[in-house]
C-alpha positions as CSV (number, residue, x, y, z in Angstrom):
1,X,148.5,-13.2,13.0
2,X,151.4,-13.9,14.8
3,X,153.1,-13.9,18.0
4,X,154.7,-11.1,19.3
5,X,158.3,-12.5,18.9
6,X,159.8,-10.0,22.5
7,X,157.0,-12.2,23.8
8,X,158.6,-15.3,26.6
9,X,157.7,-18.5,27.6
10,X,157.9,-17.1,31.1
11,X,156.1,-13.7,30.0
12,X,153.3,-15.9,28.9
13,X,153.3,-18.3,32.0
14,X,153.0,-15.1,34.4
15,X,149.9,-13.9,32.5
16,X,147.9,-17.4,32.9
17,X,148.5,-17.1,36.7
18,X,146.9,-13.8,36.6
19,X,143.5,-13.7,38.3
20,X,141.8,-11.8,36.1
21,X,143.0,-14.2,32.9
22,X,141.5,-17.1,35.3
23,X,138.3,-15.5,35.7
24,X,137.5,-13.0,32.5
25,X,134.8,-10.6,32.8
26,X,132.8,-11.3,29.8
27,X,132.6,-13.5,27.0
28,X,131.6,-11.6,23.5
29,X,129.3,-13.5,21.4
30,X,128.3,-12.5,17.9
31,X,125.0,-11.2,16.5
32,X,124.0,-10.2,13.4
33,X,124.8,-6.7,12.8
34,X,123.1,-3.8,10.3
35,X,126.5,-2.5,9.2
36,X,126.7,-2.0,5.7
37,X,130.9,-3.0,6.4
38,X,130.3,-6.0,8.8
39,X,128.5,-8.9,8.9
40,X,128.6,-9.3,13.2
41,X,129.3,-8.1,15.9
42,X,129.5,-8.0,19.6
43,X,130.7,-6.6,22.5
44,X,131.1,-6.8,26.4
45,X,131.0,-3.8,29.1
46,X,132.9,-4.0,33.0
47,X,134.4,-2.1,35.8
48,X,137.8,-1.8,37.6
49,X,137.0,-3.0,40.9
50,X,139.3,-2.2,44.3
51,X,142.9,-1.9,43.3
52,X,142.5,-3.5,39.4
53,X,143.7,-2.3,36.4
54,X,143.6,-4.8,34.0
55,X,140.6,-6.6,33.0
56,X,140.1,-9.6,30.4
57,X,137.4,-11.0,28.1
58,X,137.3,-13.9,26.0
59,X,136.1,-14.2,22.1
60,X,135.9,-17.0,19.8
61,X,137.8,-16.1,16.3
62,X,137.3,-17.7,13.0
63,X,140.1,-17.7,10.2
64,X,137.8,-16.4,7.5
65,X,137.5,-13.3,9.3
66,X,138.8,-9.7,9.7
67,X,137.9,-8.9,13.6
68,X,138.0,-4.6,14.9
69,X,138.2,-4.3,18.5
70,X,137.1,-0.8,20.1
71,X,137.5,-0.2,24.0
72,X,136.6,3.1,25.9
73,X,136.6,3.8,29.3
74,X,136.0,6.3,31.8
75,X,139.8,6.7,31.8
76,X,142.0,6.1,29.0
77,X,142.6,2.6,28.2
78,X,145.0,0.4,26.1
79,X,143.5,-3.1,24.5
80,X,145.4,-6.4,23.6
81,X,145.1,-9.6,22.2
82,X,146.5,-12.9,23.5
83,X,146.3,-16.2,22.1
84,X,144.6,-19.1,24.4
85,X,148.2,-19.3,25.9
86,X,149.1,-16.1,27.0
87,X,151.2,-15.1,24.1
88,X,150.5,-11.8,22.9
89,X,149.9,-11.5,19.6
90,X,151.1,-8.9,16.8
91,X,148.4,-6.5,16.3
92,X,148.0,-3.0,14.3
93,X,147.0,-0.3,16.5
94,X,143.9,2.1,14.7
95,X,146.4,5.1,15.2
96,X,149.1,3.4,13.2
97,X,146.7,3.9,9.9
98,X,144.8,7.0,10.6
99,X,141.9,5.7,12.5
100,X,142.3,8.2,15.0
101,X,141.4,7.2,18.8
102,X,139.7,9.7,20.9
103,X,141.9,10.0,24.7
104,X,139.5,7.3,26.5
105,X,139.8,5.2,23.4
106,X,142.1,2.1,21.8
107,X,141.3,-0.3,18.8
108,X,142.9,-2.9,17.0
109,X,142.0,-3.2,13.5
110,X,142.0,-6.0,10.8
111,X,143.3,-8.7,12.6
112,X,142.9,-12.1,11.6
113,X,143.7,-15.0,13.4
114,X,146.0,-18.0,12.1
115,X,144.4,-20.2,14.1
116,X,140.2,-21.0,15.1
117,X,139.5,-21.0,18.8
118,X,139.3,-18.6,22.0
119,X,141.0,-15.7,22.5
120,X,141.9,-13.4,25.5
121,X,141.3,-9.8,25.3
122,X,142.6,-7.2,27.7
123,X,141.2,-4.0,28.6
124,X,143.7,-1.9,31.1
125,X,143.6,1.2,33.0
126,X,147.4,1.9,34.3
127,X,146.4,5.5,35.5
128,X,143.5,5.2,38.0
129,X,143.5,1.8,40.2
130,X,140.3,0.9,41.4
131,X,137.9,3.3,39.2
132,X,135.8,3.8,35.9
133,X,133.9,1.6,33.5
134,X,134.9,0.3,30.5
135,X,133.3,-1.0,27.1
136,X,134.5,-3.3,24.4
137,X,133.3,-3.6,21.0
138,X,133.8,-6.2,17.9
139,X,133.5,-6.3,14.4
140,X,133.5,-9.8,12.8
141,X,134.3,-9.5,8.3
142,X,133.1,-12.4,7.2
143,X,136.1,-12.9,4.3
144,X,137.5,-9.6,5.0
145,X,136.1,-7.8,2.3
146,X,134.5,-4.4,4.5
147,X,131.1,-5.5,3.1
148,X,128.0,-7.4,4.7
149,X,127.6,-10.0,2.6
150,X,125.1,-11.8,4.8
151,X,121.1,-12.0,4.4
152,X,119.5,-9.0,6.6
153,X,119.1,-10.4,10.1
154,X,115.5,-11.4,10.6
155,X,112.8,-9.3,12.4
156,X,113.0,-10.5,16.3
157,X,110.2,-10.4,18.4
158,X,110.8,-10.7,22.1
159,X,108.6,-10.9,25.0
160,X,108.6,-10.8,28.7
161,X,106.3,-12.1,31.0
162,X,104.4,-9.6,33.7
163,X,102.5,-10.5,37.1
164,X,100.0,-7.5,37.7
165,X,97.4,-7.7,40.6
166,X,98.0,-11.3,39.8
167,X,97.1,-11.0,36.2
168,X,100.5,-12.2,34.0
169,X,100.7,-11.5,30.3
170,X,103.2,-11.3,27.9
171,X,104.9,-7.4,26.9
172,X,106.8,-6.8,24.2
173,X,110.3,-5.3,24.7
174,X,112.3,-2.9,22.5
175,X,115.7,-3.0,21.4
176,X,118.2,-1.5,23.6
177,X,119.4,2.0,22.3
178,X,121.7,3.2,24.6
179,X,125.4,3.5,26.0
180,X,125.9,0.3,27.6
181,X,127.7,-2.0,24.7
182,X,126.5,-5.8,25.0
183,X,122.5,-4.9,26.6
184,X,119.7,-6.0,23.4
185,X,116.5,-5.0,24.8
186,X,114.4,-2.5,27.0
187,X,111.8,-2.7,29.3
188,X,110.4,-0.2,31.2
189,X,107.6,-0.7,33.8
190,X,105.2,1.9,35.6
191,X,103.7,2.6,38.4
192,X,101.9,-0.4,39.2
193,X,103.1,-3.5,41.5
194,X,104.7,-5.4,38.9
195,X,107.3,-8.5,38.9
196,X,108.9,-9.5,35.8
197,X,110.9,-11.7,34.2
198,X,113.5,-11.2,31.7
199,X,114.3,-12.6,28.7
200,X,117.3,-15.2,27.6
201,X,118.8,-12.3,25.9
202,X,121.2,-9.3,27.7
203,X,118.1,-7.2,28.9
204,X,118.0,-3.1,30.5
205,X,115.4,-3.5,33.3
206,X,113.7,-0.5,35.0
207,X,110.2,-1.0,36.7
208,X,110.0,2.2,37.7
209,X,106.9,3.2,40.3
210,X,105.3,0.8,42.5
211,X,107.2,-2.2,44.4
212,X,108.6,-4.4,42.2
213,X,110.2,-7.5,41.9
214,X,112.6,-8.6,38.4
215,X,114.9,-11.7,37.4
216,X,116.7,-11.3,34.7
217,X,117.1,-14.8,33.7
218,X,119.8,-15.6,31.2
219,X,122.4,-13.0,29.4
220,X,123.8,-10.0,31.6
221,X,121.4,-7.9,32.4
222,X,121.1,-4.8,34.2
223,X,118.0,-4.2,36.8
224,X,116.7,-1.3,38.1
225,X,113.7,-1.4,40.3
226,X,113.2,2.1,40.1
227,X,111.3,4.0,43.7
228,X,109.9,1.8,46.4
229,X,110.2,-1.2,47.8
230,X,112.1,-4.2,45.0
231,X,113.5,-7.6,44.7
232,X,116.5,-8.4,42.0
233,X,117.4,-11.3,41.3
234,X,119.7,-11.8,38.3
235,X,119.8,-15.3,37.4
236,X,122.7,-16.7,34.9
237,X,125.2,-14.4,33.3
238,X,127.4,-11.7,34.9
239,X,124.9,-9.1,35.8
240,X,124.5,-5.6,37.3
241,X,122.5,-3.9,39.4
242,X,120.9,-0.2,40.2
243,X,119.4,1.6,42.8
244,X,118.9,5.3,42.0
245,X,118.7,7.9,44.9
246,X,118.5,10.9,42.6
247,X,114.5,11.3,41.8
248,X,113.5,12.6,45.8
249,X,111.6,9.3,46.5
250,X,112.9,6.6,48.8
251,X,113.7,3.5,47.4
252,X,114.8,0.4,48.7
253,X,116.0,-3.0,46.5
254,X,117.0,-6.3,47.7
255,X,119.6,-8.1,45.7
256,X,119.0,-11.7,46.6
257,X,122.5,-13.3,44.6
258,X,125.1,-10.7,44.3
259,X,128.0,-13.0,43.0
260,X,131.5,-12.1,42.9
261,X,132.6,-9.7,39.7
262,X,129.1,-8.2,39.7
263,X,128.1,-4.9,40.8
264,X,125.7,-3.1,42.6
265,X,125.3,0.6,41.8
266,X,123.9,3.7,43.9
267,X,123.3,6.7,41.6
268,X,123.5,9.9,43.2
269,X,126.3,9.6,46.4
270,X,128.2,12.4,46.6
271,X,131.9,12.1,47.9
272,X,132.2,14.1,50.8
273,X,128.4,14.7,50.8
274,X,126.8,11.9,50.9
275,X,126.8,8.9,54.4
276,X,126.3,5.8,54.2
277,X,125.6,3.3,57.4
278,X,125.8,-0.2,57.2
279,X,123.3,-3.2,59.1
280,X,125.5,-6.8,59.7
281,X,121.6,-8.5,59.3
282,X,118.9,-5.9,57.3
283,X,116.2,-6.5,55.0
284,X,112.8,-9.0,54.8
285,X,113.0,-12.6,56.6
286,X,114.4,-15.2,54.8
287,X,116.2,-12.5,52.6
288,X,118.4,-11.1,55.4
289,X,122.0,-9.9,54.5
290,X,124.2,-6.9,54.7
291,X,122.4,-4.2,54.1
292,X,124.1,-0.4,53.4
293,X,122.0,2.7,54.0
294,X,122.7,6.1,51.8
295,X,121.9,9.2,53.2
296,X,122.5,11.1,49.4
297,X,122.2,15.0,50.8
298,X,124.0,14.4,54.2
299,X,120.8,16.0,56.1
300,X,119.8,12.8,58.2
301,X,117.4,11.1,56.1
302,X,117.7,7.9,54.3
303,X,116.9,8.0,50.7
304,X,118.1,4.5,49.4
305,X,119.0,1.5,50.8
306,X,120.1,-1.9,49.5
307,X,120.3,-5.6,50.9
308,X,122.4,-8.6,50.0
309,X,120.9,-11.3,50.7
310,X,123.1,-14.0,52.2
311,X,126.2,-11.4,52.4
312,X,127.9,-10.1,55.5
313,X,129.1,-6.6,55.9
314,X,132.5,-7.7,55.9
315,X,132.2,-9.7,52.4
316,X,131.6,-6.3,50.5
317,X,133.3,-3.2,49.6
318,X,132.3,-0.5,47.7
319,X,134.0,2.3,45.4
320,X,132.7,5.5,44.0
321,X,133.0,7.7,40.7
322,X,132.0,9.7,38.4
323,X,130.6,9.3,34.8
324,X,132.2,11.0,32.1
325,X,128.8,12.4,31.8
326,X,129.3,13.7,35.8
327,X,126.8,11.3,37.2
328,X,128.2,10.0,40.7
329,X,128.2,6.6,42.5
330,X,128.9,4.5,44.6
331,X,129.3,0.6,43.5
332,X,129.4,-2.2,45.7
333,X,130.7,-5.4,45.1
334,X,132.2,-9.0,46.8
335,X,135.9,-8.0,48.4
């Protein structure tokens, strides 16, 4: 489709100089899908971090295909598509036809490219700087046709390797079925010591009881050590990662390589409720960083704590929220 013809030289020269187009959040790869409309699809999931409101991710588009692009947020939020040179392309907005978007919604529908290669997507949030997640779906129509022409993706069996009182085996994972758009399997520990290590894919993590240790290994993952004493470490890919002070049981995680544009989530602060105290060197030898302490009910007593390995307390900074399914945070992240 083509270029948006209001769209400048200059227009498109100002957004390549934009940090966020320099360094997307995500990349959306393809998988095979089990719509009976579309052959694959994809999708990619982020945050608005200290005073942003615009967010991109890249895509690789084929001309023998129809593409659907879906983003929600915790806000509303308005999508676009841009060529690999920062021209914005022509587009038909989902309203314009009668595919109604809810308020926190925005699609582009039917949109096929003139041209093979990458493309930029951009997710923005113009009304709240700084706050709210936001999710990004796509549909890839082999030839257009709203019908998935394609052989039924193939039955995949994934493991994960898991250290027990020093005994490791392999455990089967299921497939992620839940919010987070982009995540393709689940694992859940219990309440044993267990460390674990994650699959190539984008893997959910949560060991649950016990003191744990995970690496996520390839993909984006998202790890959870669930109560005690844990170690994340997150490997390749853009991931995230969560400490959860709600359950009444202290817990304690250390993120050994926070990089910049990942985040580190407390569940449970409360604004206005909720202290949190900060260490310049915390956490086990060798694994020393900033460390922030969260006191989640105000009355003295430290329920969660994490540590960044490596990190100073000035090199982080934190904001909170709220869920549209009013669960509170706080998520901390590189300035």
């Amino acid at each position: 489709m083509a270029r948006n013809p209001y769209w400048s030289d200059n227009l498109a020269t100002q957004v390549r100089r934009l940090e966020a187009w320099q360094h997307p959040d995500a990349h959306v790869s393809f998988a095979k899908s089990s719509s009976t409309f579309y052959e694959n699809d994809g999708g990619a999931r982020g945050s608005f971090t200290s005073t942003e409101t615009l967010d991109f991710v890249t895509v690789n588009l084929s001309t023998n295909a129809e593409y659907t692009f879906v983003g929600v947020g915790t806000y509303q939020v308005s999508i676009n598509l841009y060529d690999s040179g920062g021209y914005l392309l022509l587009t038909v907005d989902g309203d314009d036809i009668g595919y109604r978007d809810p308020y926190r919604a925005d699609s582009i529908v039917q949109f096929r490219p003139d041209a093979p290669g990458t493309y930029y997507l951009s997710i923005s949030n113009s009304y709240t700087a700084g706050s709210g997640d936001w999710g990004l779906g796509v549909a890839e129509d082999i030839g257009g046709d709203e019908k998935n022409s394609g052989p039924a993706a193939p039955s995949v069996s994934v493991t994960m390797k898991r250290t027990v009182g020093g005994v490791t085996e392999d455990v089967r994972v299921a497939a992620y079925d839940g919010p987070v758009p982009g995540l393709q399997w689940t694992f859940l520990g219990d309440a044993r010591n267990e460390v674990l290590g994650g699959s190539d894919g984008n893997d959910f993590i949560n060991l649950l009881g016990g003191d744990d240790a995970a690496t996520g290994g390839a993909g984006d993952d998202v790890l959870d050590g669930g109560s005690g004493s844990n170690w994340l470490v997150g490997g390749a890919g853009k991931d995230t990662f969560f400490v959860d002070g709600r359950g009444g049981v202290t817990t304690w995680s250390t993120v050994t390589d926070l990089e910049r544009g990942e985040l580190s989530t407390l569940w449970g602060y409360k604004e206005g409720v909720s202290k949190l105290s900060w260490e310049e060197i915390g956490g086990a030898s060798g694994y020393n960083g900033a460390t922030v302490h969260c006191d989640i009910d105000g009355n003295g007593t430290i329920d969660a704590s994490m540590t960044f390995s490596g990190k100073t307390v000035g090199a982080m900074t934190f904001s909170t929220g709220t869920t549209a399914d009013a669960n509170s945070y706080v998520a901390f992240f590189q300035a």
